[in-house]
C-alpha positions as CSV (number, residue, x, y, z in Angstrom):
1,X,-2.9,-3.8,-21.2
2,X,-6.4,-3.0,-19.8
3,X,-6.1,-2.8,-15.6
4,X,-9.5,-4.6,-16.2
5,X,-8.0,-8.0,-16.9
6,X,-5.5,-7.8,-14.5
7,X,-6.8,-10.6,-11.8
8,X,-7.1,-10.1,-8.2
9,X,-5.5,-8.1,-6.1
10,X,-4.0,-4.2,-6.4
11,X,-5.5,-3.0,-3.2
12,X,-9.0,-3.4,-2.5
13,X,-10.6,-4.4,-6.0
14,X,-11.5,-8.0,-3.9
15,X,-13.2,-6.4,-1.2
16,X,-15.4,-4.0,-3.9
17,X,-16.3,-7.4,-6.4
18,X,-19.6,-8.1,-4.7
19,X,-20.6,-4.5,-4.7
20,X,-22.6,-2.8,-7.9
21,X,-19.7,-0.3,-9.2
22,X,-18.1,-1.5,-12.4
23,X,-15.0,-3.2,-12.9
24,X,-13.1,0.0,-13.9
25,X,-13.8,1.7,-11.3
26,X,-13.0,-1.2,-8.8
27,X,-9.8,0.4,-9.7
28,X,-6.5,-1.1,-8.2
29,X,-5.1,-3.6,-5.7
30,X,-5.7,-6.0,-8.4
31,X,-2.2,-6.4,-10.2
32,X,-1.3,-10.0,-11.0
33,X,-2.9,-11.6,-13.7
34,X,-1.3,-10.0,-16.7
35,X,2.2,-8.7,-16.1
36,X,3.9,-10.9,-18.7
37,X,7.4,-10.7,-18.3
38,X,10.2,-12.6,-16.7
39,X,12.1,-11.0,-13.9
40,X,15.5,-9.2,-14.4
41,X,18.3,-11.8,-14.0
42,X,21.5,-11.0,-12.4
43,X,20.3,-8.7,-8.9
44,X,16.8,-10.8,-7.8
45,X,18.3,-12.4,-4.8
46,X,17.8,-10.8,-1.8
47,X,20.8,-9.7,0.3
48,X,19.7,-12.2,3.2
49,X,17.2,-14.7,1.8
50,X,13.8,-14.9,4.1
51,X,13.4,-18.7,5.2
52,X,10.2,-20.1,4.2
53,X,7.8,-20.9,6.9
54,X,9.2,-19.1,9.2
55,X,6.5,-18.1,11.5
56,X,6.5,-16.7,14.9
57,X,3.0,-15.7,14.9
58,X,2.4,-12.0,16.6
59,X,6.2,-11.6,17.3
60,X,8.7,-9.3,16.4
61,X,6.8,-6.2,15.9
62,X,7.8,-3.2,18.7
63,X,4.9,-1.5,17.6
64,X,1.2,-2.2,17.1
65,X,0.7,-3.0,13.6
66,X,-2.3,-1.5,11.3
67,X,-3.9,-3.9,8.2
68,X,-7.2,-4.9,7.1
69,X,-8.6,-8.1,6.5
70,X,-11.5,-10.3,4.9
71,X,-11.8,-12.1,8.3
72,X,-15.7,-12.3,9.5
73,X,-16.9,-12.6,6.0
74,X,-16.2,-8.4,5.7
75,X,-13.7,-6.4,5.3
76,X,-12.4,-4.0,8.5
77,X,-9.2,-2.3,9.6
78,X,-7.6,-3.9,12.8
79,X,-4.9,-3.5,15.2
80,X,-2.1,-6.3,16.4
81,X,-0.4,-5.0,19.8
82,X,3.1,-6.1,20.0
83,X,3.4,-9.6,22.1
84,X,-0.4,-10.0,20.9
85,X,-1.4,-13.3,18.6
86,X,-5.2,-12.1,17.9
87,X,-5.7,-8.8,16.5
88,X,-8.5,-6.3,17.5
89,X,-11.2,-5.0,15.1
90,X,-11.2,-1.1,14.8
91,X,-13.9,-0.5,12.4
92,X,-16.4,-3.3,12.9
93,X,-18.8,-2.1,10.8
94,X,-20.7,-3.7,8.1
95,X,-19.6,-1.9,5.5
96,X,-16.1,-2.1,3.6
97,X,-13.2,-1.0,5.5
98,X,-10.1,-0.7,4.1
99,X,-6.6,0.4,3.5
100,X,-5.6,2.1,6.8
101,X,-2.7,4.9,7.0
102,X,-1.6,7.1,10.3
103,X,-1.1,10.1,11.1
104,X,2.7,11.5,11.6
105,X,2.1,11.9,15.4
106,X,-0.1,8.6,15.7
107,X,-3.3,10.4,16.8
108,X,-5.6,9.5,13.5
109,X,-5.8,6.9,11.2
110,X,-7.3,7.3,7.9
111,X,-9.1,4.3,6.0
112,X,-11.8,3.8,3.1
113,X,-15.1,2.5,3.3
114,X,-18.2,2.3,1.6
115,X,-20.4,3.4,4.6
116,X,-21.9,6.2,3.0
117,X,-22.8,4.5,-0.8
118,X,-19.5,4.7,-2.6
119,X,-15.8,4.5,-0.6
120,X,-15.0,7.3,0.9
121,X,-12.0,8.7,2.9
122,X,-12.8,8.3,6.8
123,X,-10.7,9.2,9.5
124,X,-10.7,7.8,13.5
125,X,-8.9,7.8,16.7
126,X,-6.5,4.6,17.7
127,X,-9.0,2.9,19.4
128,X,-11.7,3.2,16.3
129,X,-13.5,6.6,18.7
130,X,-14.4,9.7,16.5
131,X,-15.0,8.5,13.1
132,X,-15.2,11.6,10.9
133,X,-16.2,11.3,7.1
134,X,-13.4,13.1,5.4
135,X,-14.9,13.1,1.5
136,X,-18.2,12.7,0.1
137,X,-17.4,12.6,-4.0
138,X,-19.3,10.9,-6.3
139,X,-16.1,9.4,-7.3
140,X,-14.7,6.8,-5.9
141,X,-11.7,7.8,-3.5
142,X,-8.8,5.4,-2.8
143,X,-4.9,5.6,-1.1
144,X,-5.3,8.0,1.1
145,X,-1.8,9.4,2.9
146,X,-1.1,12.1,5.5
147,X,1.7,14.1,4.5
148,X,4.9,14.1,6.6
149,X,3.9,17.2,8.6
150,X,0.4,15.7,9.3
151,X,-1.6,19.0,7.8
152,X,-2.7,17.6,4.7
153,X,-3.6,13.9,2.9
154,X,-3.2,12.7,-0.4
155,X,-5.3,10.8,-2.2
156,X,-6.4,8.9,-5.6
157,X,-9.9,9.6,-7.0
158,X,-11.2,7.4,-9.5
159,X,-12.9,8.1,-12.9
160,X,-12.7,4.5,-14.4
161,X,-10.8,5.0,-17.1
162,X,-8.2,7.0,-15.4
163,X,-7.0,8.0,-11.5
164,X,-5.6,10.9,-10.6
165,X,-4.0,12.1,-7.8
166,X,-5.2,14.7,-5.5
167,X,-4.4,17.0,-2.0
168,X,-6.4,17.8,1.0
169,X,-6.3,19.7,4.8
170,X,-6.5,16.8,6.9
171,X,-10.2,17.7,7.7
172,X,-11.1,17.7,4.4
173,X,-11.5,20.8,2.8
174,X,-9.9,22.6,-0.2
175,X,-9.2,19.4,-2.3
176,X,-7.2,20.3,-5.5
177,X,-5.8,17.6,-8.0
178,X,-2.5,17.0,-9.2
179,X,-2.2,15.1,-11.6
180,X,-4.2,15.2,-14.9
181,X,-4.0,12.6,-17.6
182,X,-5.8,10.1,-18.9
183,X,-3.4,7.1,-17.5
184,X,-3.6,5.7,-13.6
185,X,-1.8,7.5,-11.5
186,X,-2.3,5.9,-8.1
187,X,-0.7,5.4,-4.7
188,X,1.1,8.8,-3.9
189,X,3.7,9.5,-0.7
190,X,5.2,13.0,-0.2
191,X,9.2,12.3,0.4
192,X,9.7,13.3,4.8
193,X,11.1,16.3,3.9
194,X,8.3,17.5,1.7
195,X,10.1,18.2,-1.1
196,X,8.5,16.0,-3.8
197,X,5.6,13.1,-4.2
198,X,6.4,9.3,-5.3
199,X,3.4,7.2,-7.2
200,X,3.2,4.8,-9.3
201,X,1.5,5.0,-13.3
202,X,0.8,3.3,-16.3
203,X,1.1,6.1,-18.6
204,X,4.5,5.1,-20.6
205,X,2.1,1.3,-21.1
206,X,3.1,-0.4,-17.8
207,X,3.0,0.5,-14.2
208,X,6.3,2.1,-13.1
209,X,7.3,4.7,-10.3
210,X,7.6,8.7,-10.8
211,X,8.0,12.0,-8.7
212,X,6.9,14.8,-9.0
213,X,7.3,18.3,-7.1
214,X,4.3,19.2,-4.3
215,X,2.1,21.3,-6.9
216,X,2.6,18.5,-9.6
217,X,4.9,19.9,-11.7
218,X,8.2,18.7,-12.9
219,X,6.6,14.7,-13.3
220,X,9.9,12.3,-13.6
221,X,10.2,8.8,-14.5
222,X,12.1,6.5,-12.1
223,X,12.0,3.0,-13.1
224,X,12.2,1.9,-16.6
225,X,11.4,-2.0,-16.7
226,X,9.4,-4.9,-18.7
227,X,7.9,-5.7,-15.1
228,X,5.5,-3.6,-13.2
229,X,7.0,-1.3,-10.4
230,X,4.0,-0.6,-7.8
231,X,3.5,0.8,-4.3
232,X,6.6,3.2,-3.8
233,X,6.8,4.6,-0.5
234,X,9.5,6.7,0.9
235,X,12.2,5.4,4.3
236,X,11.5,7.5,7.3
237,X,15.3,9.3,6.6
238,X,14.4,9.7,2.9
239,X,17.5,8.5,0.9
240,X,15.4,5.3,-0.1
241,X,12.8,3.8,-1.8
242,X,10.8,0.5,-1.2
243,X,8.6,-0.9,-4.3
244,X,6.6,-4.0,-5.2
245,X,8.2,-5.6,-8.6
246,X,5.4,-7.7,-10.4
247,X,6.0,-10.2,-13.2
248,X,4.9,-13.6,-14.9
249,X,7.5,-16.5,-14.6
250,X,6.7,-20.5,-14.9
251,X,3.3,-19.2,-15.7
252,X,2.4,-17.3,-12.2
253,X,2.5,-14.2,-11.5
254,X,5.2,-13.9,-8.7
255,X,6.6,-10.5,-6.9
256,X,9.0,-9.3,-4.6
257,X,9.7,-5.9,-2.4
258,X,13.0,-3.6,-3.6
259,X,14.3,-1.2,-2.6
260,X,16.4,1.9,-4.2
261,X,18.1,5.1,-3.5
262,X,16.0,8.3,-4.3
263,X,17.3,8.9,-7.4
264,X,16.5,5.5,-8.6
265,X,20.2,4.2,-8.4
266,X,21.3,1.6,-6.4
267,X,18.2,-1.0,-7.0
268,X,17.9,-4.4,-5.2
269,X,15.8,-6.8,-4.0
270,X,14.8,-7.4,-0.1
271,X,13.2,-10.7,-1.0
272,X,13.2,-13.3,-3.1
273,X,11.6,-14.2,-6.2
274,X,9.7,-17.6,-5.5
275,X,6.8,-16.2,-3.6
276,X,4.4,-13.1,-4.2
277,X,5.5,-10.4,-1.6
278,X,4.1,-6.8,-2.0
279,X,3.4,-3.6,-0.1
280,X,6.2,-2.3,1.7
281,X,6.0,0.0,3.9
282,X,8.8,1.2,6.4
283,X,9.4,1.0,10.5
284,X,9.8,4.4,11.8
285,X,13.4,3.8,12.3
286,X,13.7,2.4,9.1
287,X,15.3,-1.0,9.8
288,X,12.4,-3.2,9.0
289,X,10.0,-3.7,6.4
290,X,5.8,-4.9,6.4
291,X,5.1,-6.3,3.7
292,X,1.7,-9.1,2.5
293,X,2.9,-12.3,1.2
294,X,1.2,-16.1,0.3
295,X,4.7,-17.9,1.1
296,X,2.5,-19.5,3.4
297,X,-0.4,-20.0,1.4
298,X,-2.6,-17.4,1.6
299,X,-2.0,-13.4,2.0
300,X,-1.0,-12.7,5.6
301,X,1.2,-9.8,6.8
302,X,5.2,-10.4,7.6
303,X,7.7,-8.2,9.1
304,X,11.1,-8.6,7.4
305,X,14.7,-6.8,8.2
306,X,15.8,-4.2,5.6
307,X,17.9,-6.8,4.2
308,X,15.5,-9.3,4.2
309,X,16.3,-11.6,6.8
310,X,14.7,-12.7,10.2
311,X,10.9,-12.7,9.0
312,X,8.1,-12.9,11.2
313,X,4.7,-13.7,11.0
314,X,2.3,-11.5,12.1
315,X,-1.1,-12.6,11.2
316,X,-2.3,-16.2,10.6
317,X,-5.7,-16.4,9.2
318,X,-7.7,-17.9,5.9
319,X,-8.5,-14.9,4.8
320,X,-7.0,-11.7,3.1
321,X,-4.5,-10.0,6.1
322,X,-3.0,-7.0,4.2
323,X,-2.5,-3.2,3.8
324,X,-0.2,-3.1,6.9
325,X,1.4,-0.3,8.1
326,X,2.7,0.8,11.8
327,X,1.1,2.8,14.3
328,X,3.7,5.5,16.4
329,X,3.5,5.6,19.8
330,X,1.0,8.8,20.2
331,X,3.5,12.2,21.3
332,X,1.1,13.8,24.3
């Protein structure tokens, strides 16, 4: 399977289509058209099914709530305050502004853009002050992360036919890689107590989840499925995983968020099966889940219980709300 063909999203291949790179190295939020499989029978349904429709538009959320979005004909990085219905453009800039991620302590938030000719990693204050250009590659960087202790990021850098992942200080200097094959190795989080690194790769044929120790060594397979695991990230205590499953059934490509010990044991679904939901990505305290999902239509971004019950809307607009994580009240 060529990550080519795969249709639309994977994380911010739709927001680089009308630009001049190629499709390769477009590279990845892009992973529905060509999963082909069912999904595993016997454990899809969620613990607490997620009503459909259930929207309480801009409540729920205790804290303010990072995503991007295609709204205004562009793509930027914006912030919904809890209590708030209208979220507030950080970036605002004509270029591409994507995929957001926050510091430990709240005080930065890295994001992508394409400012400067090809994306590259950016960092800013809360507000969208003190932009600060963090990489400046002719490769094209994607996924960037803080590590738990807020010293370093990792980060994807794409060579078209293959990813790989990389490390960085947080201001940018002394970037080393990882990870060295010719597969896609994409979407890296380093476990809170720094022990080991979660990503996703298609190097065994289809995308599934591995670990691997801070330097790179001792790589290990998690997941072992016909489906395609995607966008591991670690709970805040670290004794858990949340995943995106992806596979073809009645001739759509459907998905769901899971979640699983550390070891890979213990897997389940969160949601259900009948809609697309993808992206997880943990509260602080680790009882609720972000995730993106077109229940309602059209991607928007929902906060669900770790069961998956109670969901709430959190953005309502025609275009692309995704990418969402949460922002931690600032320690002064």
């Amino acid at each position: 399977m060529n990550v080519r063909d795969v249709g639309y999203y994977f994380a911010f291949r739709e927001s680089l289509m009308k630009t001049r790179w190629p499709a390769a190295s477009l590279l990845l939020v892009l992973l529905f058209a060509t999963a082909g499989s069912a999904a595993r029978t016997g454990d899809c349904e969620p613990q607490n099914p997620p009503a459909a429709g259930s929207a309480d538009i801009g409540r729920g959320n205790a804290l303010p709530v990072l995503f991007y979005s295609g709204r205004n004909d562009n793509k930027d990085v914006y912030i919904l305050h809890p209590g708030e219905k209208e979220p507030r453009n950080l970036t605002d800039h004509p270029a591409q502004d994507l995929c957001p991620a926050v510091s430990p302590d709240g005080k930065r938030i890295l994001f992508l853009s394409d400012r400067g000719g090809i994306m590259d990693i950016f960092s800013m204050a809360p507000d969208g002050s003190d932009v600060r250009r963090l990489t400046a590659s002719p490769e094209t960087e994607e996924h960037p992360e803080f590590t738990p202790d807020g010293r370093r990021i990792l980060f994807v850098r794409d060579f078209e036919k293959r990813t790989e992942i990389w490390i960085m200080n947080a201001d940018g200097s002394e970037a080393r890689r990882l990870t060295n094959g010719e597969a896609r190795d994409e979407r890296p989080f380093m476990s809170p107590d720094g022990s080991k690194i979660i990503f996703m790769s298609n190097r065994d044929g289809n995308y599934e989840i591995y670990t691997m120790a801070p330097d790179g060594s001792g790589q290990t397979r998690l997941t072992n499925t016909p489906e395609w695991e995607i966008f591991p990230v670690w709970s805040p205590d670290g004794t858990m995983i949340a995943y995106s499953q992806k596979f073809r059934a009645d001739g759509r490509m459907q998905g769901m968020v899971r979640v699983m010990n550390a070891d890979g044991t213990g897997d389940r679904a969160v949601t259900a099966v009948e809609t697309r939901d993808e992206n997880a990505m943990w509260s602080p305290d680790g009882r609720h889940i972000l995730l993106q999902s077109v229940r309602d239509g059209n991607f928007e971004v929902y906060q669900v219980d770790l069961g998956g019950g109670n969901p709430v809307r959190l953005t309502d607009h025609p275009a692309w709300d995704g990418w969402a994580c949460y922002l931690p009240v600032p320690k002064r």
